[in-house]
N, C-alpha and C positions, 0 to 999 in steps of 0.2 A: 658240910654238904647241904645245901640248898635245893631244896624239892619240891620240883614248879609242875602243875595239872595244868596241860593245856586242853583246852576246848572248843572246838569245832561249832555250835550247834545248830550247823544247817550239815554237817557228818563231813565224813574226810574224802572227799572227790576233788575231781578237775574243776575246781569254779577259785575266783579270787582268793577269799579264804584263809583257805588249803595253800593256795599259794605263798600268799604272807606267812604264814608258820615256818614255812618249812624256806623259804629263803632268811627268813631272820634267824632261825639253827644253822642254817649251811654257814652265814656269815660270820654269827656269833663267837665271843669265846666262850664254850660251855665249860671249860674248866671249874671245878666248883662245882658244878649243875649234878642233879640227875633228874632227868623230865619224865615224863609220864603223860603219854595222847591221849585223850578219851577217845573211845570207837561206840559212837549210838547216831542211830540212823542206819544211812547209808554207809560202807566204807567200800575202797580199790584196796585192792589186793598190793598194786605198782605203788600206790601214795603211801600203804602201810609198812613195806619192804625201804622204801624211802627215808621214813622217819626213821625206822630200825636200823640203815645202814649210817647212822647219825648217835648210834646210843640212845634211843627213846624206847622209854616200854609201850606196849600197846595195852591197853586196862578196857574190858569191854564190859559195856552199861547196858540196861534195857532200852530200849527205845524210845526216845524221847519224846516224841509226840503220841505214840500210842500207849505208852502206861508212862505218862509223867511222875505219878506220886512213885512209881516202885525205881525210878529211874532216878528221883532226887534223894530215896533213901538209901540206893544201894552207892550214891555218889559221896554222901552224908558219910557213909560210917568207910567208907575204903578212906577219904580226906581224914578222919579223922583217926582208925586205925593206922593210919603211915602216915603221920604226924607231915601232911603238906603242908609248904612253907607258905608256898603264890597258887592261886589259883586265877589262870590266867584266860576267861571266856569271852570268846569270839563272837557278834550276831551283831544283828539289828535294829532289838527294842529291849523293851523291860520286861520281857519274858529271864532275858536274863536275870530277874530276881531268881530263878529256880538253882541256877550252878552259884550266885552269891550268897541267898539263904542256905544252903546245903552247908558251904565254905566255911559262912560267920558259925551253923550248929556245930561245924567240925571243929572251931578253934583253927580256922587256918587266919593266922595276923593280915596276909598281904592278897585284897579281894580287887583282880583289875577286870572291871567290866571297860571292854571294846566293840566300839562303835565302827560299825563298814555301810553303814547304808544311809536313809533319808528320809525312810518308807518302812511302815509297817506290816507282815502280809498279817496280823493277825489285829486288826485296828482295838476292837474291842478289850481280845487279854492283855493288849498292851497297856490299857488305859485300867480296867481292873488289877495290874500288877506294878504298877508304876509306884504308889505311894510305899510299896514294901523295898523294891528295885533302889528307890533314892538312900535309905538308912541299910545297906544290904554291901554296899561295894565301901574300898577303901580308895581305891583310884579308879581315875575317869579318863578313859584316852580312846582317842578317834581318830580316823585316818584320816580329816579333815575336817575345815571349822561347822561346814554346812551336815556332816553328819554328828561333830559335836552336838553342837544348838538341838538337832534331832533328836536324840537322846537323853541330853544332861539338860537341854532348856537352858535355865539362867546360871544353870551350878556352874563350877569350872572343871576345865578338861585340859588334858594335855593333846596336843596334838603328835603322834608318831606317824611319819607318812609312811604310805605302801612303797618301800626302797626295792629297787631293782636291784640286781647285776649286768651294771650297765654297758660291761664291754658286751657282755653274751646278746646284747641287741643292735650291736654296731651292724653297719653296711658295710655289703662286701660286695662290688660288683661280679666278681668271680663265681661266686654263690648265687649272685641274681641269676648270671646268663644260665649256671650248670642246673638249677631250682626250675629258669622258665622254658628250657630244652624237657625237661624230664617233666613238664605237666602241659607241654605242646604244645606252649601256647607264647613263641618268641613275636612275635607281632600283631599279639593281642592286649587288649587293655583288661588287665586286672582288676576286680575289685575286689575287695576282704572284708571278712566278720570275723570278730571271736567273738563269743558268747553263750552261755546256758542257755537253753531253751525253756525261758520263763517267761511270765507276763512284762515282765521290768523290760527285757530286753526289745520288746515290742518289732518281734518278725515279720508280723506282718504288714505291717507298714514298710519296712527293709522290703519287703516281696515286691509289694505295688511299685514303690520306686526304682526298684530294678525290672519293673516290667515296662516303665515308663523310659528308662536310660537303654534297655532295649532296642525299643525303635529309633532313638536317637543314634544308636552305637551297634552297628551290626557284630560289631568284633569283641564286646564285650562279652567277657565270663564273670560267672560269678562265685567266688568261693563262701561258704560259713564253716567255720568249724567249731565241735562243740560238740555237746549230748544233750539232751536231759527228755523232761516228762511228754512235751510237747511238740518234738522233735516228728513224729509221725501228722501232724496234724498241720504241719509250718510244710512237708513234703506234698501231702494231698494237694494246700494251695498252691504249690509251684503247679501242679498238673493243671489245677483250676485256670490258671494263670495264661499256662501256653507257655513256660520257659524250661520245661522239665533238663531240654536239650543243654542248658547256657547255666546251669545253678548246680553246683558241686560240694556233697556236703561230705566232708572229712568225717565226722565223729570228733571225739578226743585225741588229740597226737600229743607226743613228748617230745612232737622238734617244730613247734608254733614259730619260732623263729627263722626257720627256713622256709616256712612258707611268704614270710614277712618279707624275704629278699624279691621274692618273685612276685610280689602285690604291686600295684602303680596306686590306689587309694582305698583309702580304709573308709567303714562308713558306723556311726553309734548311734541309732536314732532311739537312746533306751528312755522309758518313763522318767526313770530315777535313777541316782548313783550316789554311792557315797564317797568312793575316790576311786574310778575304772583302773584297777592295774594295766588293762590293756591298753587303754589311751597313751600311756607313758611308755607300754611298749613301742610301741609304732612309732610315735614321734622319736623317738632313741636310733631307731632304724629307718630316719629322715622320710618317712613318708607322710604326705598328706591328710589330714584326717578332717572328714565333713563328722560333725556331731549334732543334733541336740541340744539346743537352750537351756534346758533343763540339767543338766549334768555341771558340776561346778567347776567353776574357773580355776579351780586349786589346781586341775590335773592338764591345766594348757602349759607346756616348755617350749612350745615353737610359734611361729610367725604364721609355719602353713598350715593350721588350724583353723577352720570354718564353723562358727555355730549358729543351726538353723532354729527357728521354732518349727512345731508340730503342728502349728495350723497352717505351717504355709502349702504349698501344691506338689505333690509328686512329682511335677515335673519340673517345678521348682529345684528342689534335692535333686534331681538329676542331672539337670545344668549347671548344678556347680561342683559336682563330683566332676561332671568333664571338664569346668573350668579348671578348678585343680590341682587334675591331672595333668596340667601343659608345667608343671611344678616341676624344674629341673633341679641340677645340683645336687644330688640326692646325699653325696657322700658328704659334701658341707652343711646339707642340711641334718646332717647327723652328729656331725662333731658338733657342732652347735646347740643341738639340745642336749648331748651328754655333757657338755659346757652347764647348759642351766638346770638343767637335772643335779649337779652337786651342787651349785649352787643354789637351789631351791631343797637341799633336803635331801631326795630321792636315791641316793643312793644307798644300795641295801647295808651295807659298813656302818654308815651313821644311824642309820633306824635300828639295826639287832646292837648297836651301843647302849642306844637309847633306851631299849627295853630292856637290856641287861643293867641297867642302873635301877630303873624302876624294881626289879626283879629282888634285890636287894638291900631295896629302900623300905625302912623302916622308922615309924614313928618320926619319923623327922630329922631320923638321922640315917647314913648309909653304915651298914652291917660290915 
């Protein structure tokens, strides 16, 4: 039996993540396996119930940003008391030396630091923990090349993309018309967010531009959905704004995909990314997507993918969200990206393979 610690270490919520984890156990054959989540930070109760109706133990740590040293010792001796095989942590810099050094003191052989992001939020202990971080992991893998290079620099990485379940984003026009009767809004133009409410996501700019597509578009509404810290702050400026009326913010839901039917375009205007799972959502579910410069080409499967820069004009982004939107076909343009979505990888089947060989890769040879 093989005994894999998974590690979250931004905690186990509705953000990307969490999402890859737990689609590559759903996928996975865990036969052989017995896993073990880390819980420090944050945790949902739904995301923890989730892992556990999957065979995953829940192991809860101290917190990891507010007592680090007591959180990498009490990490230290459970890896090393229950003889773990992988220690398998999630993030996106060399703070991860903390769940790697813990691993290598525990004798755990199989140390995979993973890479999700492009961007530091902690620039400084990134750069003070990097030269421990590099001699600290056994394998290097990132959900894309531009969040490799982020992390490993010149070292090498393997690339595992963020894989879907690609039928569960198919178009259904059935589901559109029964999605845009039930949110009122059959002959209005949609537009969508998914997102955490963090600086990367950068709302506020999303805000201006849909106050600007606004006066362009009297019939537009605007969905975000999502949580987090700065979510009261992203509401104020809607009032600032004058669109309190036209911006509808979900929270967290577990059926993102139905709301997907009844969107007409999706919008990503984030700092950074390291591979958006949501981009690949949308596209999957043939809809339009304006993004961001900034965000890497890894995560384009479609044609009707538009990338802006961030200097250009709010009203810029606004006219070509409504360009578009004149983006028919929708059903074709879904088979079509679930066409190059396996062809590029992205299906969640070949990613929870891929990790499951890693998983059992040893010294240079498979176990």
């Amino acid at each position: 039996m093989v005994k894999v610690l998974l590690i979250s270490t931004v905690g186990l919520k509705y953000d990307g993540i969490t999402s890859v984890m737990l689609s590559n156990l759903e996928a996975m054959d865990r036969s052989g396996f017995e896993f073990f989540i880390a819980e420090t930070l944050v945790s949902e109760d739904t995301i923890k119930e989730k892992f556990k109706s999957l065979g995953c133990k829940i192991v809860k740590f101290p917190n990891r940003k507010k007592h680090p040293f007591l959180y990498f010792w009490e990490l230290f001796k459970f890896i090393k008391k229950n003889n773990i095989d992988v220690v398998h942590a999630n993030g996106n810099s060399a703070t991860l030396a903390i769940e790697m050094l813990a691993a290598k003191f525990g004798n755990c052989p199989n140390r995979i630091a993973h890479s999700h992001n492009t961007k530091a939020d902690y620039a400084k202990l990134d750069k003070i923990l990097r030269p421990f971080f590099n001699i600290s992991y056994t394998q290097a893998v990132a959900c894309s090349n531009d969040a490799g290079k982020w992390l490993f620099k010149d070292k090498p990485f393997i690339i595992v993309n963020n894989g879907r379940d690609i039928s569960k984003y198919s178009f259904n026009n059935f589901k559109r018309r029964q999605m845009r009767e039930k949110l009122n809004g059959s002959n209005r133009l949609f537009i969508g967010h998914v997102g955490g409410f963090v600086p990367q996501k950068n709302h506020e700019f999303l805000l201006h531009v849909y106050k600007e597509l606004y006066s362009l578009r009297k019939d537009a509404i605007f969905y975000i959905i999502g949580d987090g810290y700065l979510k009261e702050q992203i509401q104020n400026l809607v009032d600032r704004l004058g669109i309190k009326d036209r911006v509808v913010f979900t929270g967290n839901i577990n059926n993102v995909q139905d709301y997907l039917q009844a969107m007409d375009v999706m919008v990503m205007p984030s700092l950074f990314e390291g591979l958006p799972l949501a981009a690949i959502e949308w596209q999957l579910n043939g809809l339009p997507v304006v993004m961001s410069d900034t965000i890497t080409e890894d995560c384009i499967i479609s044609d009707k993918v538009e990338s802006l820069s961030l200097s250009e004009s709010y009203q810029k982004w606004a006219e070509k969200i409504i360009e578009i939107s004149k983006c028919n076909n929708r059903e074709n343009n879904s088979i079509e990206a679930q066409r190059m979505a396996k062809t590029k990888g992205f299906d969640v089947r070949d990613s929870a393979k891929k990790l499951r060989n890693l998983y059992i890769f040893r010294e240079g040879k498979e176990k």
